[in-house]
N, C-alpha and C positions, 0 to 999 in steps of 0.2 A: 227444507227451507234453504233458502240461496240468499245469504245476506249480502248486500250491496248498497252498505249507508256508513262505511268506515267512515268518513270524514265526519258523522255527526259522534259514533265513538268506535271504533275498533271491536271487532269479534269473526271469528273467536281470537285468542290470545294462548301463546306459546305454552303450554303445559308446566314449562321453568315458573312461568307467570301465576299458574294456580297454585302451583305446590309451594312459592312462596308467600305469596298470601296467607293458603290454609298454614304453613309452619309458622308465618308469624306470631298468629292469634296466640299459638301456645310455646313460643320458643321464644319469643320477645314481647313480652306482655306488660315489663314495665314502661314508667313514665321517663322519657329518656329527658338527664336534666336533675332529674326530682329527687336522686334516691344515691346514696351513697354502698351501696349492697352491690352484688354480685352483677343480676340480673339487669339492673338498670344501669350499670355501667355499659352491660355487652350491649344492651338497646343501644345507649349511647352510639356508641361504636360503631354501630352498625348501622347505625343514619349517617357519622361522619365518613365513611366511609362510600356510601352512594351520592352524597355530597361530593367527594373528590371526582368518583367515578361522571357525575354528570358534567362537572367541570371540565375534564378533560375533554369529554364527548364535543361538548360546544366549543369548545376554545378558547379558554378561559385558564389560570393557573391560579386564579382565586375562589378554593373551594368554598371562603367565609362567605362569596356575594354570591355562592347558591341558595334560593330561599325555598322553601316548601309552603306552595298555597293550598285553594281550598279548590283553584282550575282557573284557567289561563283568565276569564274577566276578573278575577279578583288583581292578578298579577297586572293587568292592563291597567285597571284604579289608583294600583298602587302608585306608578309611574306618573300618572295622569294628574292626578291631584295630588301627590308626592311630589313634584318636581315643578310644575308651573306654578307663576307668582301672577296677580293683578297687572294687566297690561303687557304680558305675553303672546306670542303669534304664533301660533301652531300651524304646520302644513300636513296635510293626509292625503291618500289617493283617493282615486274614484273609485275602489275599489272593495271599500272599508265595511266590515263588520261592524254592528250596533255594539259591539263590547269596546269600542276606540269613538264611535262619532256621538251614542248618548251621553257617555260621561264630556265626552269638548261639549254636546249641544247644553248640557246640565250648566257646563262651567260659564260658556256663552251667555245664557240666558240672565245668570246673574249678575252679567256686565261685569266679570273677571277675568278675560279673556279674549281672541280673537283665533278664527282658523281660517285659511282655506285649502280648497280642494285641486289637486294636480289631476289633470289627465294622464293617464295610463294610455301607450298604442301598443296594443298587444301582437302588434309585431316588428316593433320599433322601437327599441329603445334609449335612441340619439333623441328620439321626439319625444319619451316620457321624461327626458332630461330639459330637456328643453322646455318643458311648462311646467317643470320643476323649480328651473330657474328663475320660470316668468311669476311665477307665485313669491319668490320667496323678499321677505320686506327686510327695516332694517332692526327692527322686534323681533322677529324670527329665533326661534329658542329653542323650537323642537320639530324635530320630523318626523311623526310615525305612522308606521307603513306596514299593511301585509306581505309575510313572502310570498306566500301563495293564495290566490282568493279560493275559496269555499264554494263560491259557485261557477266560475270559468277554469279553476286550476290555472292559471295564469301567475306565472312568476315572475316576480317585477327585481330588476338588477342591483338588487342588494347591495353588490361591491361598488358600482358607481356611485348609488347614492351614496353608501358608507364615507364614499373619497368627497362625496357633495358636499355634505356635511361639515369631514373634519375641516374642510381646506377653511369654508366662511364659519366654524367656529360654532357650527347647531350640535344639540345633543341629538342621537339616532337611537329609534326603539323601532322594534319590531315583532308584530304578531306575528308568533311562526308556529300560530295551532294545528294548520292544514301541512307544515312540512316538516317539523320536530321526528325526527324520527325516518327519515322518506328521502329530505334532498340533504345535501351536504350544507351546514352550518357553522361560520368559526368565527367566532365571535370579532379575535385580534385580525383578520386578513378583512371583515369587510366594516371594521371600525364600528362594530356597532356597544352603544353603551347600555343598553338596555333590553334584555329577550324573556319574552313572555311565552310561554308554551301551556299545551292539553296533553300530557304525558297518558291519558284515555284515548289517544289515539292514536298517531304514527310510535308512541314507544309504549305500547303493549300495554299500560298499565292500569289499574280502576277506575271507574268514575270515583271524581271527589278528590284525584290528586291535579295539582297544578306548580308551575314552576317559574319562581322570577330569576334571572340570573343579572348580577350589574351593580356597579359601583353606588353602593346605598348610603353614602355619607351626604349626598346632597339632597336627598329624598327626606321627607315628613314621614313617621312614620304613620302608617293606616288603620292601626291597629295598637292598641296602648293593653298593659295588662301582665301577668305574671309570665315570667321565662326562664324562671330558676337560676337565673344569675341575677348579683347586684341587687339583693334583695330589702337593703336598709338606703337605698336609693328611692325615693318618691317621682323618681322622672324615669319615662322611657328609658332603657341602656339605648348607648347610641352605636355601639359596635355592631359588626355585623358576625352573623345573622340575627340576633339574637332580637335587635332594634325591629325588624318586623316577625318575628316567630312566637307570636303572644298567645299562650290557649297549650292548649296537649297538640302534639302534630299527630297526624294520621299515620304511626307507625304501619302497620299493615301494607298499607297502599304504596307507603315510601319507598317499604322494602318489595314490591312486587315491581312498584318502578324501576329499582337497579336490577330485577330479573329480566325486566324487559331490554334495557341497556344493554346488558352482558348477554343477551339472543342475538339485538342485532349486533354487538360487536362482531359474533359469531360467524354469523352467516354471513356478515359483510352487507355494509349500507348502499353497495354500488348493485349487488346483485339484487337488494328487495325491490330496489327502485325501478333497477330492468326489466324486471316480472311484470310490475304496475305497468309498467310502459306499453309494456307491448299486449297486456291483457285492453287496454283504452286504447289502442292503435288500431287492433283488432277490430273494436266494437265500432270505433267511432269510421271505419273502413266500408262495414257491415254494414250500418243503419244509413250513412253516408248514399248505397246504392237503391235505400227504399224512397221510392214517391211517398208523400205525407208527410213525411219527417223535417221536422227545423231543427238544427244543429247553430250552435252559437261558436265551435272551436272548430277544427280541420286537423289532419293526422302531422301535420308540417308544427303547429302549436306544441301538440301532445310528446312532441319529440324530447320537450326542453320542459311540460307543464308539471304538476301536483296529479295524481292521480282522482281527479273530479271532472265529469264530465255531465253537461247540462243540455238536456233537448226537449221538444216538443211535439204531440202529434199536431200538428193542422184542423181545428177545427173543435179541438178538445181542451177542456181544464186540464190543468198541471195534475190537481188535487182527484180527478177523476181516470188519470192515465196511472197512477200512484196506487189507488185505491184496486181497481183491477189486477195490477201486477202483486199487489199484495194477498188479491184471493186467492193466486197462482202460487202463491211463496214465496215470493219473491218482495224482499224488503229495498226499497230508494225512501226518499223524500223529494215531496212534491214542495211548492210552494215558493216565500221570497229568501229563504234561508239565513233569515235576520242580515240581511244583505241589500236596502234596498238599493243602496247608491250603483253597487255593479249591475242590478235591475233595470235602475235608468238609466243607463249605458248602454243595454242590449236591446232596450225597448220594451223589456217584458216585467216590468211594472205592475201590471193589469191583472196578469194570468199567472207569472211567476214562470218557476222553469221542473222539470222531474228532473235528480239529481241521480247518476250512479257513480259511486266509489268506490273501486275494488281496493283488495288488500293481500298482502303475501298470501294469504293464505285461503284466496279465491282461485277458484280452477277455470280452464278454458272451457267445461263443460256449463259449469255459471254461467259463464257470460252468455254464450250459445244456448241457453236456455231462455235466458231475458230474451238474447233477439229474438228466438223462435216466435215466442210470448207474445211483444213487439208488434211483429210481421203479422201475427194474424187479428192483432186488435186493428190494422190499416186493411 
């Protein structure tokens, strides 16, 4: 099998990654919070302690506003309906994931709310500032933004907008599902107040973990219910974390997510990304010289992109070019990638796009397989 769909979630995964998982179940099995004993103390511990660890990762020196969710849409919710009030004015790009535009269209529809949408030039970023600018009103209270889209890999200037932002006085979120783990993130250099991550994908870790990081004192909380603190309190604790961390957390996952952390601290986050890089340089070089093929990115894009790369045969469904590479072994996704807005962008709406997403731990033989594959489906 030749998997090539890390962006929908990461596999395989670092062996540090299994073996912490499999030792949790039986080396941390208490309720961390809950138990004044041995055991659930070191649980304890040893959540706060990949708390620190993720904090530092992003840039951040407050390990309390690391939150542990249930995956990056829960963590977008939180923000979303956590932090806007009745006559509020959101901005987003054209490049948005249905886990950032259903919940504004949700908020919208109930006439509490307003948003609109900035164009992205994906090869210009003077000009994505610029209908930045031209969007933003004087309600304007939030701007949240992918770093990298999901289906172009297209990373949008995080640091500018960040300085966008602070300068007129907007809070800054951003989806950083497609880059968490992959491009360099820090939260204090590009002002940003709010990061929502898929720790199931660029940081190795399970399905079922997710991660909010960001100053939670002005946020509602999303989630009401026991958290082993302030227990003869009848109201949410409002401290953080605690204020959203309501339910048992997913020990296992938590601690297989700081395995994943402390891999790539390891091997260095500049060297996984080089890998990615030049394995889509590769490819998109490759397919670039076949007749049939529609390409949506260029090797000039992928220099600077997320490692997602979306194309087309001519003349074929998405869903049927997918379907084929999959008899072969070969795993993508076809389709709109809950993506439709960067669809009506590229024009592929209609048909959608076939996605491939390599990962550290794809080889050049991968890829050179897909093409082969590819080359003889044209």
């Amino acid at each position: 099998m030749v998997y090539l769909d890390n962006s929908a979630t990461s596999f395989p995964k670092p062996k540090q990654v299994y073996f912490a998982y499999k030792n949790a179940l039986r080396s941390f099995y208490s309720n961390p919070g809950r138990g004044g004993y041995e055991n659930a103390l070191k649980t304890a511990e040893k959540i706060y302690e990949i708390r620190e660890r993720a904090a530092a990762f992003f840039g951040t020196d407050k390990s309390e506003n690391v939150v542990f969710t249930g995956n990056c849409t829960q963590a977008i919710n939180m923000v979303l309906k956590g932090f806007l009030q009745p006559g509020d004015h959101v901005l987003i790009s054209d490049l948005e994931h249905n886990a950032v535009v259903r919940p504004l269209e949700g908020l919208r529809r109930k006439g509490k709310i307003k948003y609109d949408i900035f164009e992205t030039d994906i090869y210009d970023d003077e000009k994505t500032m610029q209908s930045v600018h031209e969007k933003l009103r004087p309600e304007t209270k939030l701007l949240f933004c992918t770093h990298a889209s999901n289906v172009l890999g297209v990373v949008l200037p995080l640091e500018k907008i960040g300085a966008f932002c602070k300068k007129h006085g907007i809070a800054f979120a951003v989806d950083a599902a497609q880059s968490g783990g992959i491009l360099p993130l820090d939260m204090r250099a590009y002002h940003i107040d709010y990061l929502c991550l898929a720790p199931h994908k660029g940081l190795f870790a399970p399905m079922g973990t997710g991660l909010f990081i960001g100053e939670g004192e002005r946020l509602a909380p999303y989630t009401e219910g026991g958290t082993g603190s302030a227990s003869l309190d009848l109201a949410q604790p409002r401290f953080m974390p605690d204020k959203f961390e309501s339910g048992t957390l997913n020990v296992s996952g938590i601690i297989a997510l700081g395995a994943g952390i402390e891999y790539i601290e390891r091997v260095g986050l500049r060297h996984i990304y080089e890998k990615d890089r030049l394995l889509l340089s590769y490819l998109c070089e490759r397919l670039k010289a076949m007749r049939g093929i529609e390409l949506y990115t260029d090797a000039a894009q992928l220099s600077q992109s997320a490692p997602v790369f979306s194309f087309n045969l001519k003349g074929k469904e998405s869903e049927a070019v997918a379907e084929h590479l999959a008899e072969k072994g070969i795993c993508v996704r076809a389709g709109l990638h809950c993506a439709p807005l960067a669809h009506r962008k590229i024009g592929t709406a209609q048909r959608g796009t076939v996605r491939i997403s390599p990962s550290f731990f794809t080889t050049e033989s991968d890829i050179n397989y897909a093409i082969d594959t590819i080359k003889n489906m044209l």
